[in-house]
Structure formats: C-alpha cells, structure tokens
Backbone as a ProteinNet text record, in pm:
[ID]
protein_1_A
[PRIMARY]
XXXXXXXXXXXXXXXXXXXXXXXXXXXXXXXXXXXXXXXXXXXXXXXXXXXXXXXXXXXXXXXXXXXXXXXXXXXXXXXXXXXXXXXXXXXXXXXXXXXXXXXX
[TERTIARY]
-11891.7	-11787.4	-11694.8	-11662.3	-11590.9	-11643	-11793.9	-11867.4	-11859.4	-11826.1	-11856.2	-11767	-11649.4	-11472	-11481.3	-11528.3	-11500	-11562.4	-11684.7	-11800.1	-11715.5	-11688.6	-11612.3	-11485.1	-11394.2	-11289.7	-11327.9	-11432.5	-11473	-11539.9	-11619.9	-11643.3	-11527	-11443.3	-11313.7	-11272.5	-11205.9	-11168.7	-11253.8	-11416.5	-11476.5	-11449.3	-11465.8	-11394.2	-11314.1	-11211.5	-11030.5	-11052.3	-11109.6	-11117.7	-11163.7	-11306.3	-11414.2	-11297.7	-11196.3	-11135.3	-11019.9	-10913	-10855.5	-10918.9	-11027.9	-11068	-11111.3	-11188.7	-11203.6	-11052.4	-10959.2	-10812.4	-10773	-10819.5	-10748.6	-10841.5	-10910.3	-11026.1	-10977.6	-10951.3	-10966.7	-10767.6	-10692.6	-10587.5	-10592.2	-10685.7	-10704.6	-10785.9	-10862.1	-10940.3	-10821.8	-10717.3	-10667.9	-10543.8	-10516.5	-10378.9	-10483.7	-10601.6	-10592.5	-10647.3	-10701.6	-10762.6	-10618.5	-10523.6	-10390.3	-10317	-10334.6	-10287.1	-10336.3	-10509.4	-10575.2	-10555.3	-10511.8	-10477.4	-10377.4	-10275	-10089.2	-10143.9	-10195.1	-10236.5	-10271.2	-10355.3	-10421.5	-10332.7	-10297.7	-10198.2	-10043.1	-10004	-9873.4	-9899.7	-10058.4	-10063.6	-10036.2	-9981.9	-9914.8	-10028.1	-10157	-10224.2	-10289.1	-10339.8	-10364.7	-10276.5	-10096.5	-9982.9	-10027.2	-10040	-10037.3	-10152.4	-10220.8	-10362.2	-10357.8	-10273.1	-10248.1	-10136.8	-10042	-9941.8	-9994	-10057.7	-10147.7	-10237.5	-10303.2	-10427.3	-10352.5	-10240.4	-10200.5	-10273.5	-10236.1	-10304.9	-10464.4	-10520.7	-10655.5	-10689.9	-10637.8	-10659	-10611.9	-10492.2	-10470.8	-10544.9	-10601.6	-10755.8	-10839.3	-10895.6	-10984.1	-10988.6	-10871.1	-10853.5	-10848.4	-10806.7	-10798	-10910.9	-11019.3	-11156.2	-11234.8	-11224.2	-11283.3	-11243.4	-11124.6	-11105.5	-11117.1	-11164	-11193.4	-11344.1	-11444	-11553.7	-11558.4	-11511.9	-11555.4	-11534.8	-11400.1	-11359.5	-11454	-11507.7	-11610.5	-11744.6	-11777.8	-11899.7	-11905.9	-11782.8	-11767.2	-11760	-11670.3	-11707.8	-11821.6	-11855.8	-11987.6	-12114.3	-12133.7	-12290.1	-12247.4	-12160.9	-12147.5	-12075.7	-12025.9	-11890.9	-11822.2	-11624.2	-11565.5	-11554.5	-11655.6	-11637.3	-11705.9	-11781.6	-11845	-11791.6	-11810.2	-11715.4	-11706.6	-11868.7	-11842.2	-11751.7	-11799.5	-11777.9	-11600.5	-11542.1	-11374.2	-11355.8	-11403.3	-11350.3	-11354.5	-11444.9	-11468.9	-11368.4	-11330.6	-11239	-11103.8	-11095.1	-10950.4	-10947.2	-11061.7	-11053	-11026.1	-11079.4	-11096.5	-10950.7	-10863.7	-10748.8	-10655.9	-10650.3	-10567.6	-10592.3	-10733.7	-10705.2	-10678.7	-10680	-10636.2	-10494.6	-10433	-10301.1	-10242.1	-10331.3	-10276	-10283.7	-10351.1	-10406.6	-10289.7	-10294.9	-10125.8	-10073.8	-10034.2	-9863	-9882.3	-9962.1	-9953.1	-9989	-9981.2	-10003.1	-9857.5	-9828.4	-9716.8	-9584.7	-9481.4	-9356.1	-9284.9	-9231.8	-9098.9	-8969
17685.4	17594	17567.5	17711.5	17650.8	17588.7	17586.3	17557.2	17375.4	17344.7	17214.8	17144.1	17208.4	17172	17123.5	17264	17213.1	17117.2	17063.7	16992.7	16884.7	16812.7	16703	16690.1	16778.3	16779.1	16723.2	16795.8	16786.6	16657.2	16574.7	16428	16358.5	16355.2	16289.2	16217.9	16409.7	16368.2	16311.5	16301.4	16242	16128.5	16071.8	15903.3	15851.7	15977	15894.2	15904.9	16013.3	16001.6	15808.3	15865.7	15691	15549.3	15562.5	15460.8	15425.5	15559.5	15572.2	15531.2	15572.2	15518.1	15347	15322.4	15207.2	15099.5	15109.1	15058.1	15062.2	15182.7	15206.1	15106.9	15119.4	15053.8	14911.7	14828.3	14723	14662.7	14796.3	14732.3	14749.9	14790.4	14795	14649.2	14610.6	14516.7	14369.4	14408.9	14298.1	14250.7	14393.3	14395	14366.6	14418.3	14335.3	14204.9	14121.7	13969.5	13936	13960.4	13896.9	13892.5	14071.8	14016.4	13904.6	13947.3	13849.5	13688.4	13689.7	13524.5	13512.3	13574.6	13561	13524.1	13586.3	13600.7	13472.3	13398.6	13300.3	13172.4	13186.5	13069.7	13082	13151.3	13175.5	13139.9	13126.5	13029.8	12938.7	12870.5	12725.4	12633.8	12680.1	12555.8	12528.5	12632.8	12644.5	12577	12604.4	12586.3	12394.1	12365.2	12198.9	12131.4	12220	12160.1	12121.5	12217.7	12263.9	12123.9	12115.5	12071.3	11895.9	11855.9	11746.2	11669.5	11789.6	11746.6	11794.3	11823.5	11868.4	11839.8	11692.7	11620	11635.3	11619	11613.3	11799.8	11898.3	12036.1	12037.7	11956.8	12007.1	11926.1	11777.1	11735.9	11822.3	11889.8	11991.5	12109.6	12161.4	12285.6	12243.1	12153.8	12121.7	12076.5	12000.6	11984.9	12098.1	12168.6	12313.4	12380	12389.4	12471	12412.5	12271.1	12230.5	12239.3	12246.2	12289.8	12412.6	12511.2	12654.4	12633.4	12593.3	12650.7	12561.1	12479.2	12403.4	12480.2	12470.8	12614.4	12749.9	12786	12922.7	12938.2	12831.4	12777.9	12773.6	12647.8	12623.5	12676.9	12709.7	12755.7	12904.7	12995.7	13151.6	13178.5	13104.1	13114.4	13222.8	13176.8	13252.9	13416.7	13454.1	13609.5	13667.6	13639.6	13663.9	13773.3	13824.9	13893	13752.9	13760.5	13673.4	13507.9	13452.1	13311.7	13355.1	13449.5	13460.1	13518.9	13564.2	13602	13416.6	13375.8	13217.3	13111.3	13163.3	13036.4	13114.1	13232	13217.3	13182.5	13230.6	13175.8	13021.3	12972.1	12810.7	12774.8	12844.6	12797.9	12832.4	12930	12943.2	12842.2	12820.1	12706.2	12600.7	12593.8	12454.4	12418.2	12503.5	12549.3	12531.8	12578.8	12613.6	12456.2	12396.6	12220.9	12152.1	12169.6	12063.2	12057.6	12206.3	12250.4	12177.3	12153.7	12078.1	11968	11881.5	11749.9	11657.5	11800.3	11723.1	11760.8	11658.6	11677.8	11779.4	11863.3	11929.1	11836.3
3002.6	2965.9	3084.4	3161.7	3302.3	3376.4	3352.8	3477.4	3469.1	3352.8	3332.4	3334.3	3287.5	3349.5	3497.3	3604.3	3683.1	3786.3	3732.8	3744.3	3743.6	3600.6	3590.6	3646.6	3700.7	3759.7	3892.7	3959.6	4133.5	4080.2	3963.5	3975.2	3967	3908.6	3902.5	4062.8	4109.6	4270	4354.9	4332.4	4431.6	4404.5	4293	4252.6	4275	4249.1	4359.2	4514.5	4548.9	4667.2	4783.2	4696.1	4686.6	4672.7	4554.7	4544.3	4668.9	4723.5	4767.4	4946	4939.5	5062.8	5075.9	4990.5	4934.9	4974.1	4935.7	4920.1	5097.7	5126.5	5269.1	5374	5348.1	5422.3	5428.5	5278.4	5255.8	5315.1	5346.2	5423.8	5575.2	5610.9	5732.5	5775	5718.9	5735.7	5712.8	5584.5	5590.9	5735.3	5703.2	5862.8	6008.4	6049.4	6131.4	6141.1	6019.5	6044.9	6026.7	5993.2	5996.5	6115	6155.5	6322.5	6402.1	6419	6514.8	6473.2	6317	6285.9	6336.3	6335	6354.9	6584.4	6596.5	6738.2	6814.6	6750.4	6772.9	6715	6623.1	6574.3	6624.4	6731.7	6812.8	6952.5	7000.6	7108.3	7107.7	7259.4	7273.9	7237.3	7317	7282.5	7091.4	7031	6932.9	6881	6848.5	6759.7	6779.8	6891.9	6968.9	6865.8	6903.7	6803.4	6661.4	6621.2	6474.8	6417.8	6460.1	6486.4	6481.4	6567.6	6563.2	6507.8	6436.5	6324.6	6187.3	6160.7	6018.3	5898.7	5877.2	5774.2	5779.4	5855.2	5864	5778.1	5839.3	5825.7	5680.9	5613.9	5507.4	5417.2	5474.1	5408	5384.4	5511.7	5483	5411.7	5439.7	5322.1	5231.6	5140.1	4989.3	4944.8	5020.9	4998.3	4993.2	5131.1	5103.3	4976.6	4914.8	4782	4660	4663	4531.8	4522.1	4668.3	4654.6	4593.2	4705.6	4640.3	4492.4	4435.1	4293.6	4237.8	4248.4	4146.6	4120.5	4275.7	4309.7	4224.4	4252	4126.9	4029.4	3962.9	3833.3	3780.8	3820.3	3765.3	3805.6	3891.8	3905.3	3900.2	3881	3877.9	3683.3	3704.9	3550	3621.8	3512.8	3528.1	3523.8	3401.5	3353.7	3469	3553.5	3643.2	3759.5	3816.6	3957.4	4097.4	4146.3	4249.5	4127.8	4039.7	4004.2	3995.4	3953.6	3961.5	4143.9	4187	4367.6	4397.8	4383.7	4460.4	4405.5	4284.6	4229.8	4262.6	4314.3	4342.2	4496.1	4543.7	4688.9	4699.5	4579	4644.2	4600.7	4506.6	4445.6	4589.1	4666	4761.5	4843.8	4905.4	4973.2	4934.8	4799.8	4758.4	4755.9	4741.1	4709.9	4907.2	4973.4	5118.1	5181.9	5104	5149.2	5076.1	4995.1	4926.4	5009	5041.1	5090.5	5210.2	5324.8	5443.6	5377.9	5307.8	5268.6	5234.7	5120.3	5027.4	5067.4	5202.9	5232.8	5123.4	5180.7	5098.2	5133.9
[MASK]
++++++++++++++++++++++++++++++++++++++++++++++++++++++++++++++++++++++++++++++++++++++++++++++++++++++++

C-alpha cells in the first residue's frame, strides 16, 4: 500500500516537473524571438522600411489573418487543438492589421 502511495506521488512530481519545464522552456523561447524582434525593428533602416510600407504591411497582416482564421476554422474546426491555435493566430494578426490601417 506504501509502495503504491509512493509510486503515484513520484508520478505526480514527474508531471509537474514535465509541465514546469515545459512553461520554462516556452518563456525562454518567447523572450528571446521578442528580443531579436524588438532588435531588428529598432534599426534605422528596418524602422524606414516599416514606416514606408505601413499600409501595404497592415494589408498584409489582416489578409494573412483572415486566411489563417478561415484555414482553421474550416478545414481543422474549432474544438480542435491545431483548428483553435490557428484561429487565434489568425485573429492576432488580424487584429495587428486593423490597428496599422485604422487612424486612432
């Protein structure tokens, strides 16, 4: 009976462990594509570029995210894992395409 306590106890912690690394991993990965983005979009020439093609980029992002979210939608469905990751992806960029479109 102890033996099986502590069986399921040591499965438990390997699971938090698994998750806890899992999480750590996945902020490491996010902090640095954020640096190397923040990096690249604080160059002069990049910012120039950016700055220039606005409209066109926030064409493109809002096209890009009404693809994906249609894509995920429909050919995955929502209850899905990947068909809900793709429709929120496509909702951010869709969302990230307004905002350079539509003056504040």
């Amino acid at each position: 009976m102890l033996e099986r306590a502590l069986q399921s106890v040591g499965q438990s912690v390997t699971a938090a462990v698994g998750t806890l690394a899992s999480i750590a991993g996945l902020v490491v990965v996010v902090g640095v594509s954020a640096h190397a983005l923040t990096w690249v979009l604080t160059r002069r020439r990049t910012a120039r570029w950016v700055w220039s093609y606005w409209n066109t980029l926030g064409s493109a992002l809002l096209l890009a995210g009404l693809v994906i979210l249609g894509y995920g939608w429909l050919v995955f469905g929502l209850q899905t894992n990947p068909g809900s990751v793709l429709v929120g992806l496509g909702l951010l960029l869709l969302s990230a395409g307004l905002w350079m479109l539509i003056p504040v």
